[in-house]
Structures are given as structure tokens and as C-alpha cells.
VOLUMBA-30641 format. One record per atom (N, C-alpha, C): residue in one letter; x, y, z. Coordinates in Angstrom, 2 decimals. Example, Ala and Ser with C-alpha at 12.3 -4.5 7.8 and 13.67 -1.06 7.14 Angstrom:
resn=a; u=13.19; v=-5.69; w=7.80
resn=a; u=12.30; v=-4.50; w=7.80
resn=a; u=13.20; v=-3.30; w=7.80
resn=s; u=12.85; v=-2.25; w=7.08
resn=s; u=13.67; v=-1.06; w=7.14
resn=s; u=12.90; v=0.03; w=7.87
end
This chain:
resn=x; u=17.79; v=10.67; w=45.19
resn=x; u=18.46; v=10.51; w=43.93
resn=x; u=17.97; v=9.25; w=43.21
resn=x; u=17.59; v=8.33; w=43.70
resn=x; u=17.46; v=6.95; w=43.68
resn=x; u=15.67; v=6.85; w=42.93
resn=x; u=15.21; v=7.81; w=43.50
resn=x; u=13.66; v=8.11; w=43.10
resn=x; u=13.88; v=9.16; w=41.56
resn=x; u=14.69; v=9.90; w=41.89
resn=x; u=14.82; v=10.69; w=40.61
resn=x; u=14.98; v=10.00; w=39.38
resn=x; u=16.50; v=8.92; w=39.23
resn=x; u=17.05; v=7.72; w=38.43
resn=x; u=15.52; v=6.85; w=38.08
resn=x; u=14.87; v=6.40; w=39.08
resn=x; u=13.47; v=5.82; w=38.73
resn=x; u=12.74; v=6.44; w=37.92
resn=x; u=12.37; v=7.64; w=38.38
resn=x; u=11.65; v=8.70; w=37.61
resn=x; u=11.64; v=8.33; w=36.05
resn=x; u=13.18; v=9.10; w=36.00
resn=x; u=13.55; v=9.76; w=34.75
resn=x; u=13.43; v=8.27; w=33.49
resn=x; u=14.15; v=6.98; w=34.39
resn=x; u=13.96; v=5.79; w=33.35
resn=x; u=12.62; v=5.41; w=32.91
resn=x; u=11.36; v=6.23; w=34.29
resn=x; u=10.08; v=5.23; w=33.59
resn=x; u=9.59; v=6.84; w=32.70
resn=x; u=10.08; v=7.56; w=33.00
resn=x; u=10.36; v=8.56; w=31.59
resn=x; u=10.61; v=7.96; w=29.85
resn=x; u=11.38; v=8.13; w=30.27
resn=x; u=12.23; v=7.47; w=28.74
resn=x; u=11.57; v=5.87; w=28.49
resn=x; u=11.06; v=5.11; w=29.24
resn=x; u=10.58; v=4.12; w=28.91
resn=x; u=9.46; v=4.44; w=28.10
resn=x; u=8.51; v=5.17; w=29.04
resn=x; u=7.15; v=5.99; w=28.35
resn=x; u=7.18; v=6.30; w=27.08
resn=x; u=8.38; v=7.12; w=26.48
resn=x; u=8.56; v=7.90; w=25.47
resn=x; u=8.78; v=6.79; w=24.70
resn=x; u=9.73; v=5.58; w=24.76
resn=x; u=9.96; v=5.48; w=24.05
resn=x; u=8.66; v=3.59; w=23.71
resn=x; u=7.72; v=3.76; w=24.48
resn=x; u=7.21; v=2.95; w=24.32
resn=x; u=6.02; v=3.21; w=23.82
resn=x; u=5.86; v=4.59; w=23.69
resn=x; u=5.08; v=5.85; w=23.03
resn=x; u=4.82; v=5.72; w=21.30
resn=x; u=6.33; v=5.80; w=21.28
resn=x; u=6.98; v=6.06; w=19.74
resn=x; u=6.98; v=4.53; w=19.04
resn=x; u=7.09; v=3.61; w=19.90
resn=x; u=6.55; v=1.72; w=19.23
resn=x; u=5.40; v=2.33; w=18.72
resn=x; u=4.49; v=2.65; w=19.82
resn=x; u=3.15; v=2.07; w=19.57
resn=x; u=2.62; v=3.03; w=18.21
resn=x; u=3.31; v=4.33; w=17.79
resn=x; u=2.97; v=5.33; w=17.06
resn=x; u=3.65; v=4.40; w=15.48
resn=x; u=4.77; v=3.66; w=15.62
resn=x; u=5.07; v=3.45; w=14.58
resn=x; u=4.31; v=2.11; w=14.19
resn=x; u=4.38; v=1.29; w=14.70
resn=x; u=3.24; v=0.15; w=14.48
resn=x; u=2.09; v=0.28; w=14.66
resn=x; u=1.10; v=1.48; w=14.73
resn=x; u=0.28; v=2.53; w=14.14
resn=x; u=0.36; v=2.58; w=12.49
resn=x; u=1.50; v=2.98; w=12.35
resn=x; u=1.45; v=3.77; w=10.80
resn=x; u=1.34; v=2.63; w=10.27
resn=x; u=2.79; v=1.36; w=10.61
resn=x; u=2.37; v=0.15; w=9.63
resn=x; u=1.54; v=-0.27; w=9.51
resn=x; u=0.49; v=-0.57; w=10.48
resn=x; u=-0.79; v=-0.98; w=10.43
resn=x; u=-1.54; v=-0.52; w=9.66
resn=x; u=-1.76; v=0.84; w=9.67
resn=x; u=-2.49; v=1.76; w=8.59
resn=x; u=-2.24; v=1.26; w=7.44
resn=x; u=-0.69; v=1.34; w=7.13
resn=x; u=-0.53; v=1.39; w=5.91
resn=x; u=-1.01; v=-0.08; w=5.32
resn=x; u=-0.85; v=-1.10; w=6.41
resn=x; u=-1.41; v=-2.20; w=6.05
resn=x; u=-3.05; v=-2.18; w=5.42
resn=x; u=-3.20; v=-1.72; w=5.78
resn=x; u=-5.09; v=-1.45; w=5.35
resn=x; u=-4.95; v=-1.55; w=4.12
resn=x; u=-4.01; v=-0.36; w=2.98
resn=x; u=-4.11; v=-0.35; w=1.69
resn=x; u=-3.41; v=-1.70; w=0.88
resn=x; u=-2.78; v=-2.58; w=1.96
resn=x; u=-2.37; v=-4.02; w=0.65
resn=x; u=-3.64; v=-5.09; w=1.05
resn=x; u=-4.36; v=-4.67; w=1.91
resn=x; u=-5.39; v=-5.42; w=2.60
resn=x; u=-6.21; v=-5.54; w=1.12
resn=x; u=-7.01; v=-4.16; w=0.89
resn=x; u=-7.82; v=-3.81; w=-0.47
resn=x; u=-7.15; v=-4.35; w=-1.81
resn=x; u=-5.49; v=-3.55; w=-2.52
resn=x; u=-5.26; v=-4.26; w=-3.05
resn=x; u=-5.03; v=-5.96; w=-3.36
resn=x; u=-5.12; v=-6.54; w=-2.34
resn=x; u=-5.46; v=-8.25; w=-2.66
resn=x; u=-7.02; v=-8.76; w=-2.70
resn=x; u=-7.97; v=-7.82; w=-1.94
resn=x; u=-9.15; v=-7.90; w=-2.07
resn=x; u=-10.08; v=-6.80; w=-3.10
resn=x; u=-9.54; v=-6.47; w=-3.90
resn=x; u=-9.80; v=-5.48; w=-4.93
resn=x; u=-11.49; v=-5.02; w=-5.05
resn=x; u=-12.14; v=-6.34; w=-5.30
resn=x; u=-13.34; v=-6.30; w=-5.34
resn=x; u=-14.03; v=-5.83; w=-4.22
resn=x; u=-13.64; v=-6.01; w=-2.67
resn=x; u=-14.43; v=-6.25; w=-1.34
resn=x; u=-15.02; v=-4.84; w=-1.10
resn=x; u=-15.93; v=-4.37; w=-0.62
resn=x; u=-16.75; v=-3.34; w=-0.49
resn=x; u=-16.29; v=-2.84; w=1.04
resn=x; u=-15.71; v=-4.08; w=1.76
resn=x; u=-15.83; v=-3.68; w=3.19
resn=x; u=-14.08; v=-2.90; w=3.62
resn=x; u=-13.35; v=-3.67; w=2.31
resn=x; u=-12.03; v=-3.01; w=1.96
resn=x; u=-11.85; v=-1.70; w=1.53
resn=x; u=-12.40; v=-1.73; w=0.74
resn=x; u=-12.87; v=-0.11; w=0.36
resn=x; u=-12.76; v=0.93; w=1.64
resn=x; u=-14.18; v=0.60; w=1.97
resn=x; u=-14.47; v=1.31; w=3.24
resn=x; u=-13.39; v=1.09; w=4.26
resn=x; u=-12.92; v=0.29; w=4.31
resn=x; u=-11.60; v=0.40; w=5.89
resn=x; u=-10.62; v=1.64; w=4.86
resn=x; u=-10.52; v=1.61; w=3.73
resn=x; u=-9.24; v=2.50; w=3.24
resn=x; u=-9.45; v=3.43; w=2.88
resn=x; u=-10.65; v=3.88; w=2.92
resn=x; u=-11.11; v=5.19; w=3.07
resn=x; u=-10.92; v=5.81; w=4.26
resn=x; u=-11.01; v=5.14; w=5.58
resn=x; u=-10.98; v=5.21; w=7.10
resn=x; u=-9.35; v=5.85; w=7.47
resn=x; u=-8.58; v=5.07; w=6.55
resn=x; u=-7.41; v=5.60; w=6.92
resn=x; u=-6.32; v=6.79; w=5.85
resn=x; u=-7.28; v=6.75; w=4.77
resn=x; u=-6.54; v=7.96; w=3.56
resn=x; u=-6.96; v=9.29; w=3.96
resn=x; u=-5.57; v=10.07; w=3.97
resn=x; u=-6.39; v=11.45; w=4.16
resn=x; u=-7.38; v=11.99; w=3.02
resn=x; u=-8.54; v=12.95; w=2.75
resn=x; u=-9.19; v=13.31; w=2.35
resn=x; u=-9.05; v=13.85; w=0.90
resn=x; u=-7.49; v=14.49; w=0.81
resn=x; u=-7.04; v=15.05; w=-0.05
resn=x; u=-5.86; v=13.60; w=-0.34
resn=x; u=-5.87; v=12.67; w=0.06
resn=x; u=-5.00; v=11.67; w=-0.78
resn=x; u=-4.36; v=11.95; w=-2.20
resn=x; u=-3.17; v=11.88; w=-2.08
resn=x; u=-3.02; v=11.93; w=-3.63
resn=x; u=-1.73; v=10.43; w=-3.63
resn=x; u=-2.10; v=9.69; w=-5.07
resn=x; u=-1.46; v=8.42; w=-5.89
resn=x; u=-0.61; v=8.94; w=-7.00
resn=x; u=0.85; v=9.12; w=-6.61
resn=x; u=1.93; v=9.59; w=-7.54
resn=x; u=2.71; v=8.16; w=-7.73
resn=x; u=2.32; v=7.94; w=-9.16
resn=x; u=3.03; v=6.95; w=-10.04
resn=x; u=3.81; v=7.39; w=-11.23
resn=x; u=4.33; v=8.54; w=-11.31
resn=x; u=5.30; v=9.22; w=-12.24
resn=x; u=5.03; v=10.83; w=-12.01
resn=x; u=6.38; v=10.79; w=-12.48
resn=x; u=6.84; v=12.67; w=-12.24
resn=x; u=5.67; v=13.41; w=-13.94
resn=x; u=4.47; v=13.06; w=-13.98
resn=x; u=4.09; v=14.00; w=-15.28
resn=x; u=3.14; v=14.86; w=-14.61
resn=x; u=3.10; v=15.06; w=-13.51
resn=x; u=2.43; v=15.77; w=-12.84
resn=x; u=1.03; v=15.88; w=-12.30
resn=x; u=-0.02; v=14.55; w=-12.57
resn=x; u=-0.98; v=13.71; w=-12.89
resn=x; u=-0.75; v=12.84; w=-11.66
resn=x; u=-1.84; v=13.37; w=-10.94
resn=x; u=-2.14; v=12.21; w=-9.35
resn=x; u=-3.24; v=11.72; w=-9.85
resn=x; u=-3.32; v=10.69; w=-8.82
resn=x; u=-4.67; v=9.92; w=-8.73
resn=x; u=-5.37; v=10.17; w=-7.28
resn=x; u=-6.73; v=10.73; w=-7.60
resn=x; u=-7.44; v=11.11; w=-6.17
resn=x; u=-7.90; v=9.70; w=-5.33
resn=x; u=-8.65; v=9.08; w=-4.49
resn=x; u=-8.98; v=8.63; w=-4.06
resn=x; u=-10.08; v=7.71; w=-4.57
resn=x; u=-10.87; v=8.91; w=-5.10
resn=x; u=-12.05; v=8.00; w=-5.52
resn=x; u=-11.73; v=7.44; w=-7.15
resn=x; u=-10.89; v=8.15; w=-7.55
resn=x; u=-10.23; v=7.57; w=-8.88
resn=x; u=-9.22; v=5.94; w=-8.49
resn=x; u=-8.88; v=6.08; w=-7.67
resn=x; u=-8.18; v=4.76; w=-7.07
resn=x; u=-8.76; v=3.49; w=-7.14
resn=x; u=-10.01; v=3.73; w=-5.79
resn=x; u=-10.93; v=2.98; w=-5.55
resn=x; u=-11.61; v=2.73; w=-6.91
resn=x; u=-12.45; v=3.36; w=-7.73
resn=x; u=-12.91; v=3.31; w=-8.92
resn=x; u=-11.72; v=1.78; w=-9.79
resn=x; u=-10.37; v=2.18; w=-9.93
resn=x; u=-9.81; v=1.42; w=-10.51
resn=x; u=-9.24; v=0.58; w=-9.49
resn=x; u=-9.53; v=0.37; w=-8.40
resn=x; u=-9.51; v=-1.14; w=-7.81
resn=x; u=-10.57; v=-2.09; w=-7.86
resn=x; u=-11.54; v=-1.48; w=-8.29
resn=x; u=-13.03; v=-1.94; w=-8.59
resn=x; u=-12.79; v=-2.78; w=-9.98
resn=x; u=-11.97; v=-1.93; w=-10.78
resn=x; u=-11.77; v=-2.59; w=-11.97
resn=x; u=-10.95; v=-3.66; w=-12.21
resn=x; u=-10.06; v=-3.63; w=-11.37
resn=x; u=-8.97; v=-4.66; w=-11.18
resn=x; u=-9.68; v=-6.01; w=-10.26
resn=x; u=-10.69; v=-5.68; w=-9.62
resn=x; u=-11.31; v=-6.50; w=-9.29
resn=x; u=-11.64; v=-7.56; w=-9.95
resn=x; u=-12.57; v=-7.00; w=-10.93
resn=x; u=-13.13; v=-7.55; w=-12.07
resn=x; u=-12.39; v=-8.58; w=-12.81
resn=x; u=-11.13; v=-7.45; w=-13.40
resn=x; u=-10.06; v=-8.01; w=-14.61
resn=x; u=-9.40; v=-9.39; w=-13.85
resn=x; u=-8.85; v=-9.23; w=-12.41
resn=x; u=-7.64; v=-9.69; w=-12.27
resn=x; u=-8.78; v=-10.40; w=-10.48
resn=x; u=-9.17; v=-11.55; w=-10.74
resn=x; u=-10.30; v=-11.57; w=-9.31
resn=x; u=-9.01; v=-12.64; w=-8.60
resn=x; u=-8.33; v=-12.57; w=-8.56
resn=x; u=-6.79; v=-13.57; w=-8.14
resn=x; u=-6.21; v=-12.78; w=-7.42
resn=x; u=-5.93; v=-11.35; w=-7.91
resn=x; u=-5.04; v=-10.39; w=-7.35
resn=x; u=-4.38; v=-10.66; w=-6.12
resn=x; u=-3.17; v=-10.92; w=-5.81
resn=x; u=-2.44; v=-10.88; w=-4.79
resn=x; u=-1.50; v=-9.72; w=-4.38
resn=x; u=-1.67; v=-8.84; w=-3.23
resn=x; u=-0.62; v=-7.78; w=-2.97
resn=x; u=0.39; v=-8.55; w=-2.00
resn=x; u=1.53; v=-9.24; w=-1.35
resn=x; u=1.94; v=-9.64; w=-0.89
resn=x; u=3.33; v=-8.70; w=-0.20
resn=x; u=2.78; v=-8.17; w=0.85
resn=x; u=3.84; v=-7.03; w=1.37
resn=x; u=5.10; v=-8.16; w=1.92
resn=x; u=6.42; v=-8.19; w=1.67
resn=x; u=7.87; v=-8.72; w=2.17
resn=x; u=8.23; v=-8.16; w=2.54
resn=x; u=8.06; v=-6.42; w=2.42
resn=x; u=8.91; v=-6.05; w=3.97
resn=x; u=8.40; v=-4.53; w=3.94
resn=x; u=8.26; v=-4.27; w=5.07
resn=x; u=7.70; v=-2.98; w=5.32
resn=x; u=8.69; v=-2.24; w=6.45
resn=x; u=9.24; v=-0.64; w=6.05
resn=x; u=10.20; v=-0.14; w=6.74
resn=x; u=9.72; v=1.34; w=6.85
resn=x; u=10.03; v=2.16; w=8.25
resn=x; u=9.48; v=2.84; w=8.99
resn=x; u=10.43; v=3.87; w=8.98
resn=x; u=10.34; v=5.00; w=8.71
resn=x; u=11.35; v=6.13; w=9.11
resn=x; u=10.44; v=7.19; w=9.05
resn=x; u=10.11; v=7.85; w=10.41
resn=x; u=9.46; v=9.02; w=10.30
resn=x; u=7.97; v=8.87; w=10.13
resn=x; u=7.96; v=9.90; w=8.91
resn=x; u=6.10; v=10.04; w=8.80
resn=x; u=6.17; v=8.95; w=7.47
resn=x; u=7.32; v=7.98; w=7.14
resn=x; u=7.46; v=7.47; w=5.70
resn=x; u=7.36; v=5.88; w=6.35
resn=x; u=6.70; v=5.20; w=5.30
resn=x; u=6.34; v=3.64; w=5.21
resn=x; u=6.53; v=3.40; w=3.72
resn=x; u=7.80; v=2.99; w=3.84
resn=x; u=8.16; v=2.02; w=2.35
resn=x; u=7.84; v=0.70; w=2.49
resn=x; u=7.52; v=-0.24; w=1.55
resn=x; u=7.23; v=-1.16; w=1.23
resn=x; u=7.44; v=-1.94; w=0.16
resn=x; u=8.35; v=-3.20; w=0.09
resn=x; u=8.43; v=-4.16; w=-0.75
resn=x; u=7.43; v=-4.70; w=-1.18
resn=x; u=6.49; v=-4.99; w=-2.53
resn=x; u=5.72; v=-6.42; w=-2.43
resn=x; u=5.65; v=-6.92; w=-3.34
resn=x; u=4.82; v=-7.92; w=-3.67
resn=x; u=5.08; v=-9.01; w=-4.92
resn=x; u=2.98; v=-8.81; w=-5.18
resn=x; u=3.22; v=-8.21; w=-6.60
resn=x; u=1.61; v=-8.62; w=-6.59
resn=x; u=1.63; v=-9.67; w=-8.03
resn=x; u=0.55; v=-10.36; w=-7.62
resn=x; u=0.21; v=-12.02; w=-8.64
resn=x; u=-0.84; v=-11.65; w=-9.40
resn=x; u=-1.31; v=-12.21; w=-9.94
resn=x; u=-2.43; v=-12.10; w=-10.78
resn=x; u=-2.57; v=-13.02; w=-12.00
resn=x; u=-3.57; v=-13.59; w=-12.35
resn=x; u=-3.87; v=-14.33; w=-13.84
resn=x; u=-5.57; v=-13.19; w=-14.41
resn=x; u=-5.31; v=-12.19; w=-14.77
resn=x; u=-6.50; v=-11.50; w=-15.68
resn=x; u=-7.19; v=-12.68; w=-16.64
resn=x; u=-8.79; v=-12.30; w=-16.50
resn=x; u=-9.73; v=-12.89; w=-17.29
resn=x; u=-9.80; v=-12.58; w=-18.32
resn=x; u=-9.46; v=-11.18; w=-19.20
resn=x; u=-9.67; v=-10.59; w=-20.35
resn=x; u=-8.53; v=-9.99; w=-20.09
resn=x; u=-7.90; v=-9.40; w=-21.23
resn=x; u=-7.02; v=-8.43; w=-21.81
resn=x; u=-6.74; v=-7.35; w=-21.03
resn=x; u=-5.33; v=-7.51; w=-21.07
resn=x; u=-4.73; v=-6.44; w=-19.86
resn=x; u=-3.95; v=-5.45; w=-20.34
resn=x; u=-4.33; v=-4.13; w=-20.20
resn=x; u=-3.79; v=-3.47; w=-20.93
resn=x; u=-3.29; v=-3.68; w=-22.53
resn=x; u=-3.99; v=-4.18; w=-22.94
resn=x; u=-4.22; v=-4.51; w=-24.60
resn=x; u=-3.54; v=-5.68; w=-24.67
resn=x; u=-3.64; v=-6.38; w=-23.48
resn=x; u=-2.32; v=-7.82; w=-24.08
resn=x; u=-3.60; v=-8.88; w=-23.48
resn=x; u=-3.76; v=-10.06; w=-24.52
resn=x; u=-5.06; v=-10.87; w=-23.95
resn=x; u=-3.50; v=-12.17; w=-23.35
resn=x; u=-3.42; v=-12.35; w=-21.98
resn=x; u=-2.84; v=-13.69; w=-21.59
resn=x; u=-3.04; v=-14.87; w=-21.99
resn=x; u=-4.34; v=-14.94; w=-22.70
resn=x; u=-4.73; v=-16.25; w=-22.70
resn=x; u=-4.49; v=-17.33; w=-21.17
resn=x; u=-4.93; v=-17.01; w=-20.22
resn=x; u=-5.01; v=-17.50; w=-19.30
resn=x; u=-3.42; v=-17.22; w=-18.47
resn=x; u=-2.92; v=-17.22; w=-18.92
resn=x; u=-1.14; v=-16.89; w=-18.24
resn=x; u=-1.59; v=-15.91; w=-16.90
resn=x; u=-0.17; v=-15.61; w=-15.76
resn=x; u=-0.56; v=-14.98; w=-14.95
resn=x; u=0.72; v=-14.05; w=-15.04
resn=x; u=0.85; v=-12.47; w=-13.76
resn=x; u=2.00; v=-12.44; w=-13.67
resn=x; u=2.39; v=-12.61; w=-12.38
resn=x; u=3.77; v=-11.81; w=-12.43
resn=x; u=4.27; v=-12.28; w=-11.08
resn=x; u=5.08; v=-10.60; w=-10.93
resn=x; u=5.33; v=-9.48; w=-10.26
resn=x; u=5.83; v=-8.53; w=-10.35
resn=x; u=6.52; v=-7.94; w=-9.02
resn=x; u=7.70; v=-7.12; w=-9.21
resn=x; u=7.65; v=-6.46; w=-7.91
resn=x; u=7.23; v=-5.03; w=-7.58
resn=x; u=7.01; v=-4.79; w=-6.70
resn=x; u=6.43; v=-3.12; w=-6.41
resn=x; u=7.09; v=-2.42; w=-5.10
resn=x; u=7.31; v=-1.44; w=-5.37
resn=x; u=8.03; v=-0.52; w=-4.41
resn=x; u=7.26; v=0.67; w=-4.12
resn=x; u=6.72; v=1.08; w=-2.72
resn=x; u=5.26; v=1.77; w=-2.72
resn=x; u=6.41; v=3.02; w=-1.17
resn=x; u=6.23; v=4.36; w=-1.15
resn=x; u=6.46; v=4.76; w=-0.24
resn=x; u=5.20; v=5.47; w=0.03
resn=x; u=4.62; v=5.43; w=1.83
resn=x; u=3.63; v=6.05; w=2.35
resn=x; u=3.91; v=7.10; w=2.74
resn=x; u=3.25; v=8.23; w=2.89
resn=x; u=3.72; v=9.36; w=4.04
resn=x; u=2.41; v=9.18; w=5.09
resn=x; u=2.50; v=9.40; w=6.39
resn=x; u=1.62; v=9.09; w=7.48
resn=x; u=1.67; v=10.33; w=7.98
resn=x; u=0.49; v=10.87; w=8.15
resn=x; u=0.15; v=12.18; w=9.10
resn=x; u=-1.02; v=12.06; w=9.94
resn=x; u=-0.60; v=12.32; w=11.36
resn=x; u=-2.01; v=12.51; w=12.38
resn=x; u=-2.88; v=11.03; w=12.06
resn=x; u=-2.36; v=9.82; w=11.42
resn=x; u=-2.23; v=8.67; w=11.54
resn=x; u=-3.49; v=8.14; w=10.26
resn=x; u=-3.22; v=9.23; w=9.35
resn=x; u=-4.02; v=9.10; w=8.01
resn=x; u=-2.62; v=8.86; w=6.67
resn=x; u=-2.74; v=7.69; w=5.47
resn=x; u=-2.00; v=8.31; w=4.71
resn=x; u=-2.06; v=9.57; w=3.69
resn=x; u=-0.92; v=10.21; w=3.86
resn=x; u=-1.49; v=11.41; w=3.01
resn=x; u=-1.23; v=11.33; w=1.30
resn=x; u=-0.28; v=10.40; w=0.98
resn=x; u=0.23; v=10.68; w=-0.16
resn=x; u=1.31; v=9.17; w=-0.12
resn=x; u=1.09; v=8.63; w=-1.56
resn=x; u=1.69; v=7.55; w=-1.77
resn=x; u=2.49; v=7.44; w=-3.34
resn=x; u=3.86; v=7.20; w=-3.05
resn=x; u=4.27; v=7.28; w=-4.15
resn=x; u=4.35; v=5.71; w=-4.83
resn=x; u=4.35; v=5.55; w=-5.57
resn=x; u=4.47; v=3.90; w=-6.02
resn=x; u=5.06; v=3.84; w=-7.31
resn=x; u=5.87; v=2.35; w=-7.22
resn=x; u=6.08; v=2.14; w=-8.91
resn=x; u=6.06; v=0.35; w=-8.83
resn=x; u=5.57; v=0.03; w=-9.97
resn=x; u=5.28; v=-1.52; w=-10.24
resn=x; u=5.63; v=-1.68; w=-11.70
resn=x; u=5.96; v=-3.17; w=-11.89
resn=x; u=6.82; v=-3.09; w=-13.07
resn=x; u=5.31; v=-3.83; w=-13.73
resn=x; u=4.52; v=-2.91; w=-14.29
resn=x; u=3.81; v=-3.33; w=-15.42
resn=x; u=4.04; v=-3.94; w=-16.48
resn=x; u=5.39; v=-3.40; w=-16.89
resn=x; u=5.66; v=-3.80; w=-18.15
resn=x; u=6.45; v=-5.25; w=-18.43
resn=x; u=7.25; v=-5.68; w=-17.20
resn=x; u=7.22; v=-6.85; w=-16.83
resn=x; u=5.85; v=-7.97; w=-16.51
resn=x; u=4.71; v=-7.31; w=-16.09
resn=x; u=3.79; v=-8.35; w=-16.70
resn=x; u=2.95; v=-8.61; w=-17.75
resn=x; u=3.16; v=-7.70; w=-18.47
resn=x; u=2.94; v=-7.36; w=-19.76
resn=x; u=3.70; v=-8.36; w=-20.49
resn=x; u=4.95; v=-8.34; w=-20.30
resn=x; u=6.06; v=-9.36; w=-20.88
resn=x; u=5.18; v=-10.89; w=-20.34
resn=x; u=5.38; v=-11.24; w=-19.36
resn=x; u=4.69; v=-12.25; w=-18.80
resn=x; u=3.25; v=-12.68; w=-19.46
resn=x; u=2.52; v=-11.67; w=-19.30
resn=x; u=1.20; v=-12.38; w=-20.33
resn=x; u=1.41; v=-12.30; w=-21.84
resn=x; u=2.25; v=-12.02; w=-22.17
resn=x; u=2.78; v=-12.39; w=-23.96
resn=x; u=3.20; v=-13.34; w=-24.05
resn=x; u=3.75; v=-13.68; w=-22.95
resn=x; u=4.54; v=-15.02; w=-23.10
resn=x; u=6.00; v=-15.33; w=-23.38
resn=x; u=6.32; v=-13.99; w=-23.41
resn=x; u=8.11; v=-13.34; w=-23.56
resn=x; u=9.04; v=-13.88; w=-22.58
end
């Protein structure tokens, strides 16, 4: 009985030391994509977040029915590179349920030229962002996000 009780606990230990390592898996992954966004420009960023997006990735930033593929992403992290070479993604808290990775973060920035039709004149912003992952077979498949643009918009006017 005594061997069974052993058994069964390094059972459930297994399992459940299984399911750590699967979920600090996903965060990790998902870590890859604030890795790129703070390194916007980096080529070698790119390539790690390609490593971990599924193939068919899709970037849902509003219900109009209009994703963003992958290479449309990358393309405009390339650009943000450029605009915004400061860029900070700063993840504060990252939370795990399932195949889902939500995420708090704060991204920074002072743009060189005109951002979205607003020139800062050197000003920076400061914003928050709320990003949920879905994780499958340890690729993300699909990311929903929202960032308050229009709050740094306000910010580089000077509002």
C-alpha cells in the first residue's frame, strides 16, 4: 500500500510538474514577441518570432474584420523601427490560463518624424497595452491586442 501511496504521489508530482514546465513554455514564447517589439529594428528578432508564430498567425486589433498576417507585422515592425528607434515594450505582468497569455505592458517611445500625422517635435510617449496570446502545440496562433494610440497621439501634441 505504502509503494502504491509512493507511486501514485510521484504520479501527480510528474503531472503536475509537467503542466509548470508547459506553461512557462507558453510565457516564454510569448516572451519572444515583446523581445522584437522593443527591438523593432533587429533582424535576429525577427527571425526568433517567426520561430515561434504559427504559420497562419493572425494580429486582431479591432472587430472590422481585417487581420494582420505575419509578414505584414514584421514589415511594420521594420517600420517602427525606423520611426520610433527608442521603442520600449515593457511586459508588467503576464497571466496564463489555458492555451491564453494575457499581458500587461507599457510601450515608450520618442519618434524621429511624424507619427501618424502628428510631428512630436521631439516629445515621447508613454502608453498602456493589453495583448491576449492563444498558444497551440507551443506556437502563437493568434493575438488579440489593443494599445492606446490615441493617447500618444495626445502626448506628442502636447495635450
Amino acid at each position: 500500500m505504502t509503494n502504491l501511496k509512493t507511486l501514485a504521489a510521484g504520479a501527480v508530482l510528474a503531472i503536475a510538474t509537467s503542466a509548470s514546465a508547459v506553461m512557462a513554455g507558453n510565457k516564454e514564447t510569448v516572451q519572444v514577441f515583446y523581445d522584437l517589439l522593443s527591438n523593432p529594428a533587429s533582424e535576429a528578432h525577427a527571425q526568433a518570432l517567426t520561430g515561434v508564430l504559427a504559420q497562419d498567425w493572425a494580429s486582431i486589433g479591432d472587430y472590422s474584420g481585417k487581420t494582420k498576417s505575419m509578414e505584414a507585422f514584421l514589415g511594420q515592425m521594420g517600420g517602427f523601427g525606423k520611426l520610433i528607434p527608442d521603442l520600449n515594450w515593457k511586459v508588467e505582468a503576464m497571466h496564463e490560463a489555458g492555451n491564453f497569455v494575457t499581458v500587461r505592458s507599457r510601450a515608450t517611445g520618442t519618434p524621429v518624424a511624424p507619427m501618424f500625422g502628428v510631428d512630436g517635435q521631439g516629445r515621447g510617449f508613454d502608453i498602456l497595452t493589453i495583448d491576449i496570446h492563444e498558444v497551440k502545440d507551443g506556437k502563437i496562433v493568434e493575438t488579440y491586442h489593443v494599445e492606446d494610440w490615441a493617447g500618444a497621439l495626445q502626448q506628442l501634441s502636447g495635450q
